[in-house]
N, C-alpha and C positions, 0 to 999 in steps of 0.2 A: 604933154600937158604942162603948163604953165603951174606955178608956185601958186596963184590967184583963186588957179581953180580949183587946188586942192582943199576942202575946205572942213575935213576930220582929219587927225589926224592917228595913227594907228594904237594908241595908248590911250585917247579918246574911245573911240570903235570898241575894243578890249572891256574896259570902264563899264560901259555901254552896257555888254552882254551880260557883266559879268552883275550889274546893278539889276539888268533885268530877271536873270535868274532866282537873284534872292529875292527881290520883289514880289515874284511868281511865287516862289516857295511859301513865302508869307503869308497873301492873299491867299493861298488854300490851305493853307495850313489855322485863318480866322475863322473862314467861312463856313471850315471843317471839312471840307471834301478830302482831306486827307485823312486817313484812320487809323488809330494806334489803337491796334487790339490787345487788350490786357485779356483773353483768354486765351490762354496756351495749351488747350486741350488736344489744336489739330494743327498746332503750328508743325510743321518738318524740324527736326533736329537738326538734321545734315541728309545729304546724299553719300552712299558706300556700295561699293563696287567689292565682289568677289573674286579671291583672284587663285585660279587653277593650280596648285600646287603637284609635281609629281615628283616623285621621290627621284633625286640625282640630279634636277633640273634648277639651275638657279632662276632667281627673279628679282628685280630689283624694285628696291622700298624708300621711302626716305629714313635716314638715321635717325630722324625726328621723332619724337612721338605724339601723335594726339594728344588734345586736351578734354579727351574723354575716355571714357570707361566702358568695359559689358559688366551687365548684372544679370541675372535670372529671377525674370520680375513674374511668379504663376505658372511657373514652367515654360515661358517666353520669354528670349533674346531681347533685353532691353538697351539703349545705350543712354549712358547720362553724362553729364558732362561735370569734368573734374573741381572746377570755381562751385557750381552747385548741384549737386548730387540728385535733391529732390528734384530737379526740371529734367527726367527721363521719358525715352518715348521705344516704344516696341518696335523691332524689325519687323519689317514686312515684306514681301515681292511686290511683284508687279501687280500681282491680283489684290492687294492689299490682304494678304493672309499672312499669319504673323508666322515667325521661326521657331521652333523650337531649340530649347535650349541643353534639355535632355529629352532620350528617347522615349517613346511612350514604352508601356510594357506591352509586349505581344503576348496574345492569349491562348498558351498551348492546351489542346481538349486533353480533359480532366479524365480519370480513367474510367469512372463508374459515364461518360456518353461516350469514348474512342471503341468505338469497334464492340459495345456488346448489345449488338441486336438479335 
């Protein structure tokens, strides 16, 4: 290729993409098709992974610590986060069922029903 027929050059090109992307951003960001939801009822806090601890066995962590917290938010596992406390959200599984954070009581039979039939 000839000098002649090159006719963008790569700092152009670049320029280019990078004008089109804010462009883009913009125009939906007027139009509204972008959405910035101010209810935070069902937003995810974070994702967190369990991790199998057995006794004698190391595992490795980061020395870091989150910048969040557990609380026991009704007797569920909640996590909030440390800048703002009140913006907490309940643990859950998979099945969306929440943790408990303490045990329930179990209900041992009472003497006057265990065995007087």
């Amino acid at each position: 290729m000839s000098e002649k027929e090159a006719r963008f050059t790569v700092r152009s090109l670049i320029a280019t993409a990078i004008g089109t992307a804010i462009a883009t951003v913009v125009v939906l960001e007027v139009s509204g098709r972008i959405d910035h939801s101010n209810n935070k009822d069902n937003v995810p806090v974070g994702e967190f992974q369990a991790i199998h601890v057995t006794p004698g066995d190391e595992f490795r962590m980061s020395p870091k610590s989150s910048e969040l917290h557990a609380v026991c938010e009704q007797g569920y596992l909640a996590i909030a986060a440390d800048v703002d406390p009140d913006f907490r959200g309940i643990v859950v599984d998979y099945k969306n069922r929440g943790v408990r954070c303490k045990r329930a009581p179990t209900q041992e039979p009472s003497e006057d029903t265990a065995g007087n039939e």
